[in-house]
PANUSE-555121 format. One line per 2 residues: number of its first residue (from 1); for each residue x, y, z of N, C-alpha, C, CB. Coordinates in nm, 4 decimals. Glycine has a CB too. Layout:
BEGIN
NUM> X,Y,Z,X,Y,Z,X,Y,Z,X,Y,Z  ...
END
This chain:
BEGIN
1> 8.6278,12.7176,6.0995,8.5439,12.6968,5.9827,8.4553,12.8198,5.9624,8.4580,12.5682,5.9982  8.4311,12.8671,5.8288,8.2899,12.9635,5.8111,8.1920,12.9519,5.7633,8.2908,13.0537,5.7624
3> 8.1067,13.0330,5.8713,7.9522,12.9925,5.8565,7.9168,13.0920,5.7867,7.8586,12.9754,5.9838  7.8867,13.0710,5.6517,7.8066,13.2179,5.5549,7.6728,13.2238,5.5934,7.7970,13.2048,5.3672
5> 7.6247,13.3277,5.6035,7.4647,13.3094,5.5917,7.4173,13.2858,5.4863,7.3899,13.4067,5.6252  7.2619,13.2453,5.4596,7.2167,13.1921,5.3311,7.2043,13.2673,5.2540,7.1177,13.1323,5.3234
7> 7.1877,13.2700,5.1497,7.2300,13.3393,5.0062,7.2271,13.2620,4.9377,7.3479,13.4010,4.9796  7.2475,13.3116,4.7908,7.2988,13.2548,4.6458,7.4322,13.3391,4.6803,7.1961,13.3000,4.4755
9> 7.5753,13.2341,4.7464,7.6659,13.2386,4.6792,7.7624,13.1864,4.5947,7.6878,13.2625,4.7168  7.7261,13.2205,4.4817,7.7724,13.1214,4.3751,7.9328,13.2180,4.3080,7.6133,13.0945,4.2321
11> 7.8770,13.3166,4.2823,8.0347,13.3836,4.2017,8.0787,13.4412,4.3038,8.0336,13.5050,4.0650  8.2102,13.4788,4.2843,8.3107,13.4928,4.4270,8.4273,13.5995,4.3438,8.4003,13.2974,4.5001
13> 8.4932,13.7244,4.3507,8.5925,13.7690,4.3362,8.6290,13.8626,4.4061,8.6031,13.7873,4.2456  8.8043,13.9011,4.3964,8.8955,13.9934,4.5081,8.8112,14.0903,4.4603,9.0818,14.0228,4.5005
15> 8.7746,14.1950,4.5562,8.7010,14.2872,4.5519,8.7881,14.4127,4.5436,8.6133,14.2775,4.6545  8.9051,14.4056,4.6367,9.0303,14.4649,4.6513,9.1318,14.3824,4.7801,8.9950,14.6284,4.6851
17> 9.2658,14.4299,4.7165,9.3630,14.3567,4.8189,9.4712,14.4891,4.8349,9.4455,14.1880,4.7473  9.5173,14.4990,4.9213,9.6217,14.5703,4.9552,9.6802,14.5063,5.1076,9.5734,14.7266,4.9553
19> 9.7806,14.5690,5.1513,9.8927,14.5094,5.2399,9.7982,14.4779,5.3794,10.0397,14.6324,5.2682  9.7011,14.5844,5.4313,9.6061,14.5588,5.5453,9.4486,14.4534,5.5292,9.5648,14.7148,5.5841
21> 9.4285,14.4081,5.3859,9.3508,14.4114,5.3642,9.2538,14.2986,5.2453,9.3755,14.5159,5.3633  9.2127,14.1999,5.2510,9.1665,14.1265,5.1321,9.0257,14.1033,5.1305,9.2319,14.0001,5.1193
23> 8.9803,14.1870,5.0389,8.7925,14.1853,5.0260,8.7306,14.0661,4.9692,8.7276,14.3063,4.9197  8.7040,13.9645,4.9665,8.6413,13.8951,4.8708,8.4956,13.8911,4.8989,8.6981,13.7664,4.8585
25> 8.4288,13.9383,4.7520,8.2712,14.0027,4.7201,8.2105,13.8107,4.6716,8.2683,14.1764,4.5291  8.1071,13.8006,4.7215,8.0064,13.7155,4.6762,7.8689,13.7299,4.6478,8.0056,13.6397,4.7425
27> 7.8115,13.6337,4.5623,7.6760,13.6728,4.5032,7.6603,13.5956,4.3501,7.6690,13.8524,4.4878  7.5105,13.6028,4.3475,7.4405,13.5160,4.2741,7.5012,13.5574,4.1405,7.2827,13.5248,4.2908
29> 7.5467,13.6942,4.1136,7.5731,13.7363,3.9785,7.6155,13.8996,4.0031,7.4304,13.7090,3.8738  7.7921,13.9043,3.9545,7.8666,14.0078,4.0387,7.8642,14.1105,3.9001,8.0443,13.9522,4.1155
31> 7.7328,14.1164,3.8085,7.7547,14.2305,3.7420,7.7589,14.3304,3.7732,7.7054,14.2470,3.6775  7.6618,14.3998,3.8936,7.5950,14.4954,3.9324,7.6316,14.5062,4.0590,7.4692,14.4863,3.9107
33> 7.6383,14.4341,4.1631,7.6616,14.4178,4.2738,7.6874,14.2670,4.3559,7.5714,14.4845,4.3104  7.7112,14.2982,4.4612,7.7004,14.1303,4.5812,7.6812,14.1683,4.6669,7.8151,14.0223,4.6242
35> 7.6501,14.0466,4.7580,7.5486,14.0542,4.9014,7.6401,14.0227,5.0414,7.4090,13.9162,4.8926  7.7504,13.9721,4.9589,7.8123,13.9511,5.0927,7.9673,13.9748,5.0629,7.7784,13.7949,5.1572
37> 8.0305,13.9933,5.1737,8.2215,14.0325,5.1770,8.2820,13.8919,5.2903,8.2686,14.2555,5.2879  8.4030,13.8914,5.2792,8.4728,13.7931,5.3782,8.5919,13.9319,5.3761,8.5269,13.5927,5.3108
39> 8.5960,13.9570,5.4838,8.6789,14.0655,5.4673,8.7804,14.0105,5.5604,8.6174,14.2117,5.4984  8.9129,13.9932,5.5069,9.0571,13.9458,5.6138,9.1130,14.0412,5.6618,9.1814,13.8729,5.5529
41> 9.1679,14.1064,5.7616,9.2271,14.2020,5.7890,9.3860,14.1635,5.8376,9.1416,14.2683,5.8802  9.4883,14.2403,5.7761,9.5932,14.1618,5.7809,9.6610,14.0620,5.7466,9.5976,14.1483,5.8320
43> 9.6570,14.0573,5.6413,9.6341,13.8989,5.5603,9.8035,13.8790,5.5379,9.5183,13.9026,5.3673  9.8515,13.7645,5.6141,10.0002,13.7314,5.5991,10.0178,13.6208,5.4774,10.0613,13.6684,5.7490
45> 9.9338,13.5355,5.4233,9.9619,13.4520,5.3209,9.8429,13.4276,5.2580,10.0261,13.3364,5.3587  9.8278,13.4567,5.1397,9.7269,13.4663,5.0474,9.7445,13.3527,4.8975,9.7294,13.6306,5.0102
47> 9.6822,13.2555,4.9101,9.6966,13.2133,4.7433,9.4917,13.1631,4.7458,9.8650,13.0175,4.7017  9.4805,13.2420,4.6285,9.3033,13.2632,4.6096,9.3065,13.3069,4.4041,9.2216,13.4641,4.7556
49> 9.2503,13.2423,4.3680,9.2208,13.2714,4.2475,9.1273,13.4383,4.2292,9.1404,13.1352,4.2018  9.1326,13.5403,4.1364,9.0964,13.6886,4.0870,8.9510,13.5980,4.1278,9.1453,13.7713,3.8920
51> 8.9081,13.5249,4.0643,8.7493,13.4914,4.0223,8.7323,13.4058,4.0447,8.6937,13.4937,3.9104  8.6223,13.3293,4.1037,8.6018,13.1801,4.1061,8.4334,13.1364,4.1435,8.7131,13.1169,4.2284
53> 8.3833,13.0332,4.1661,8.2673,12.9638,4.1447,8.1938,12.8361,4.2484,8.2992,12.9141,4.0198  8.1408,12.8751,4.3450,8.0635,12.7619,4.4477,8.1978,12.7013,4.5520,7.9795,12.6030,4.3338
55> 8.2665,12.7836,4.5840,8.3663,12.7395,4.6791,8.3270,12.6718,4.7808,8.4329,12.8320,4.7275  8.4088,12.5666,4.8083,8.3366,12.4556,4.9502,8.4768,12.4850,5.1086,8.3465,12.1939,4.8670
57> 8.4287,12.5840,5.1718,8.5041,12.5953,5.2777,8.5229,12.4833,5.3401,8.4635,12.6780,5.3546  8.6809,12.4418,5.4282,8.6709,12.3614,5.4913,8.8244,12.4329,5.5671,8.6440,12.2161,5.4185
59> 8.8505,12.3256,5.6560,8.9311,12.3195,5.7807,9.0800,12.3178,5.6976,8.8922,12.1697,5.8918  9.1626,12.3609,5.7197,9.2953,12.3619,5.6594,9.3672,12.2351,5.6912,9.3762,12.4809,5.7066
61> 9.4510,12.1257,5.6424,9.5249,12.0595,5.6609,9.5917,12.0557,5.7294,9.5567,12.0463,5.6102  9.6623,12.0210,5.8313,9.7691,11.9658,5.8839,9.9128,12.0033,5.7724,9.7278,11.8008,5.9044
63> 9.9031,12.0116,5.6852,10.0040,12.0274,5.5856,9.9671,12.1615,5.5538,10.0062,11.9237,5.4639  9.9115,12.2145,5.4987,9.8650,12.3487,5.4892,9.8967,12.4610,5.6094,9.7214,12.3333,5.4740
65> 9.8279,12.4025,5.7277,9.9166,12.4735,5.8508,10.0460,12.4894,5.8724,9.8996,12.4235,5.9542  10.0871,12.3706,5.8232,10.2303,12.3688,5.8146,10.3332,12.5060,5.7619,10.2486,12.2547,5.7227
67> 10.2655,12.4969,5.5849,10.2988,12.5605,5.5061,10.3296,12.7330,5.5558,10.2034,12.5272,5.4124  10.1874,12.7523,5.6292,10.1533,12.9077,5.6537,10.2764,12.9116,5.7642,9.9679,12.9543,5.7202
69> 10.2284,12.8266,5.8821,10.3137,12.9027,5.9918,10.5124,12.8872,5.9095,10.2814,12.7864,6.1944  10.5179,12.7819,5.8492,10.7062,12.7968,5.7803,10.7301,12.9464,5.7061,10.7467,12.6526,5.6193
71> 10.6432,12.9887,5.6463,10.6455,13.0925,5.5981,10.5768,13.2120,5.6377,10.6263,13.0680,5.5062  10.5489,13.2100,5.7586,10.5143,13.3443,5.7924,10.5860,13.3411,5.9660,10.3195,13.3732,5.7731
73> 10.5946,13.2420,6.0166,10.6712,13.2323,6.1260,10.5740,13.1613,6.2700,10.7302,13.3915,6.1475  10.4847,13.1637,6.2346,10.3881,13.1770,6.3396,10.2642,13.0758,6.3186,10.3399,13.3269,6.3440
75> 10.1514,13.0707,6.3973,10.0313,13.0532,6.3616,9.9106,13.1409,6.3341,10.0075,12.9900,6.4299  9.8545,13.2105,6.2375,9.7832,13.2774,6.2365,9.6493,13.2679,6.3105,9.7863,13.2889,6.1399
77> 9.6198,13.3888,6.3167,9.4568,13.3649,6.4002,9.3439,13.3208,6.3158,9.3920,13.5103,6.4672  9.3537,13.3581,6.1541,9.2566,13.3275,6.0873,9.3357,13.2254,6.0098,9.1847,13.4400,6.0193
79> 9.2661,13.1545,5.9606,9.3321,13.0535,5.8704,9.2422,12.9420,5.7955,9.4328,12.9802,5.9554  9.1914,13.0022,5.6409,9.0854,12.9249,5.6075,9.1375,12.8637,5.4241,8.9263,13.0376,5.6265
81> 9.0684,12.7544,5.4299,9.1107,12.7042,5.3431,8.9648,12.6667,5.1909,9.1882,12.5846,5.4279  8.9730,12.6568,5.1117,8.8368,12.6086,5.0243,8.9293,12.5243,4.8466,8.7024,12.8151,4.9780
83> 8.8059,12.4712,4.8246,8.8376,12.4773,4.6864,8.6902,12.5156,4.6116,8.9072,12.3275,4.6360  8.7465,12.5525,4.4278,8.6814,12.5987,4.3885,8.6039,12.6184,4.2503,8.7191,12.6491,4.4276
85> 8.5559,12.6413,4.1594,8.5631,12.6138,4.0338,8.6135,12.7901,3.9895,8.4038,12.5379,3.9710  8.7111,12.7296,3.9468,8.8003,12.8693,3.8670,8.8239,12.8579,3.7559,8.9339,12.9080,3.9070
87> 8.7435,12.7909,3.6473,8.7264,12.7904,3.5052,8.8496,12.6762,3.4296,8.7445,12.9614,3.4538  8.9684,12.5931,3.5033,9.0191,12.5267,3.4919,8.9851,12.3496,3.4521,9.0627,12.5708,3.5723
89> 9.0402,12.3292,3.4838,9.0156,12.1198,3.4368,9.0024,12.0872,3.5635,9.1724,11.9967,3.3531  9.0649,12.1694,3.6471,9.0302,12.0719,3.8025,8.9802,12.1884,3.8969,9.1966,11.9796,3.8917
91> 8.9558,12.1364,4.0090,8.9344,12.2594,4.0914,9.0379,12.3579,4.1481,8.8730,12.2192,4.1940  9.0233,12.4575,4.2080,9.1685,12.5609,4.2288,9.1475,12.5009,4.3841,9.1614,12.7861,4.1947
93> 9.2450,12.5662,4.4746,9.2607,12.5395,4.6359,9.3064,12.6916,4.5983,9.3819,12.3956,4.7268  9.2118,12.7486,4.7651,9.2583,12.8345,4.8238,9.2771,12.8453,4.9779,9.2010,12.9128,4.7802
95> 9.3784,12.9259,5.0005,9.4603,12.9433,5.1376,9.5178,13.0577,5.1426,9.5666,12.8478,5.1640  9.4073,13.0942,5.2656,9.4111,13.2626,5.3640,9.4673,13.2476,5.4742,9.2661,13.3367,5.4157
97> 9.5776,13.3412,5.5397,9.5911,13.3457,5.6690,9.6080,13.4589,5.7051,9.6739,13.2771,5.7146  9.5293,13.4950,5.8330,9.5039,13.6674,5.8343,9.4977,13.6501,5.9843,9.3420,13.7526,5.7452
99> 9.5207,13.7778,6.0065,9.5111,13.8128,6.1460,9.3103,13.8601,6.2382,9.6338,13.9652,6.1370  9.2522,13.8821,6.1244,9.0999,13.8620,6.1406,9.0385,13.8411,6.0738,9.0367,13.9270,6.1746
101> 8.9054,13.7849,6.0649,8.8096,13.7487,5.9316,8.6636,13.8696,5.9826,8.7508,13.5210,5.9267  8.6238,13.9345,5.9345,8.4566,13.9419,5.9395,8.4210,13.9349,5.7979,8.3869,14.0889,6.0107
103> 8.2392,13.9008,5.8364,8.1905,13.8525,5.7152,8.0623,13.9534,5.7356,8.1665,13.6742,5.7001  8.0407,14.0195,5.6219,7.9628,14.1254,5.6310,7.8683,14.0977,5.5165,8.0388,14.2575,5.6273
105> 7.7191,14.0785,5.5726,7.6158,14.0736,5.4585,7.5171,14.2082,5.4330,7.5203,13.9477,5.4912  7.5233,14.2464,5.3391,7.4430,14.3376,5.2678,7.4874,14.3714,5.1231,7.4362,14.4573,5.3448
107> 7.4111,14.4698,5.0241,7.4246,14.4846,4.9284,7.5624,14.6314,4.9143,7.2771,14.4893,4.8819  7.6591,14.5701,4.8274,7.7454,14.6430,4.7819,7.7242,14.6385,4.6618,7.8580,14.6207,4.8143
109> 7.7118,14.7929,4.5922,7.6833,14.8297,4.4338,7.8300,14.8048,4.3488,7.6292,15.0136,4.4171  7.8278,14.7927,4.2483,7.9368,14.7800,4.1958,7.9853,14.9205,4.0869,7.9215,14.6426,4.1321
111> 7.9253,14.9953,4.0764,7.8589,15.1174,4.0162,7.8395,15.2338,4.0920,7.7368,15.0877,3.9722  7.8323,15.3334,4.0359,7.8302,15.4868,4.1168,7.7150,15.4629,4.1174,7.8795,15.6410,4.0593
113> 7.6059,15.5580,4.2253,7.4762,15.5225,4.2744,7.4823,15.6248,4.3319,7.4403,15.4018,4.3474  7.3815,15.7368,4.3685,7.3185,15.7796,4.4628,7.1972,15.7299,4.5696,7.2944,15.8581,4.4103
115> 7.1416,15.7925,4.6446,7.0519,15.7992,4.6747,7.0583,15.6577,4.7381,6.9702,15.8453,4.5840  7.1732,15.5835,4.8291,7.1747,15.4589,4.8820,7.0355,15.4313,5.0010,7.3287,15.4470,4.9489
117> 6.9675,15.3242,4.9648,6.8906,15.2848,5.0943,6.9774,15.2083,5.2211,6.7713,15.1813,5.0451  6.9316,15.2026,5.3142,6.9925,15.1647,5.4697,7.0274,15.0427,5.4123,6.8851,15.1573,5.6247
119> 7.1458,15.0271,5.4583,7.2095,14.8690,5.4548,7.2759,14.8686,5.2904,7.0583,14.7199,5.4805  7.2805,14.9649,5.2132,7.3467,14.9560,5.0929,7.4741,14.9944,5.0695,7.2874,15.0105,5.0158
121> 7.5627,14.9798,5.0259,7.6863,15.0445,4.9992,7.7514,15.0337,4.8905,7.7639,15.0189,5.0752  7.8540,15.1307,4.8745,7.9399,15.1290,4.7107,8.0752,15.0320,4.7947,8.0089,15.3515,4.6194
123> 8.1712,15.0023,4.6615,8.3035,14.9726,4.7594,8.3826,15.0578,4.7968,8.3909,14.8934,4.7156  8.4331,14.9745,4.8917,8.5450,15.0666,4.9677,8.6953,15.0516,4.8974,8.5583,15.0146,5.1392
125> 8.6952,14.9709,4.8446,8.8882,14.9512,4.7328,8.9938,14.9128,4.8302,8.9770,15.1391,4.6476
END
């Protein structure tokens, strides 16, 4: 299960994804920046909505486990599941399985910036 630290995290989107790699940025309001990352490293099965809204983490299913290890072969080390408000009629489900999770809090700009104070950063892509 994950434990976020406290915050306003209310908006949630892929920050960047590539083959090693799935960023998802959170925060009260992702015009400018967010306060926190869930960063997967290695990510073998991914279904997560671009954007989404007050996600409620929880424990993956029994069926869901299922799903990951039939299609990826194995059991992953990370393996997290949520649902979410993704602008739809119902809520979306999402399901990560990665080979690590860290969760990194501080401010990432969304914007070119100089002159960063300690603990600030641009993204990494």
């Amino acid at each position: 299960m994950i434990h976020l630290p406290d915050g306003p995290w209310w908006d949630w989107d892929v920050v960047s994804w590539n083959a090693g790699r799935l960023r998802l940025g959170a925060g009260h309001d992702l015009s400018y920046h967010h306060g926190l990352e869930l960063v997967f490293s290695d990510p073998v099965f991914i279904i997560c909505p671009a954007s989404f809204h007050d996600p409620t983490f929880r424990e993956p299913t029994p069926a869901e486990a299922r799903i990951v290890s039939r299609q990826v072969g194995e059991t992953p080390e990370v393996l997290v599941a949520f649902e979410a408000d993704a602008g739809g009629p119902e809520p979306a489900s999402g399901l990560i399985a990665a080979g690590q999770l860290d969760i990194v809090h501080g401010t990432v700009f969304r914007y070119w910036r100089e002159n960063l104070e300690a603990g600030d950063a641009l993204p990494l892509g």
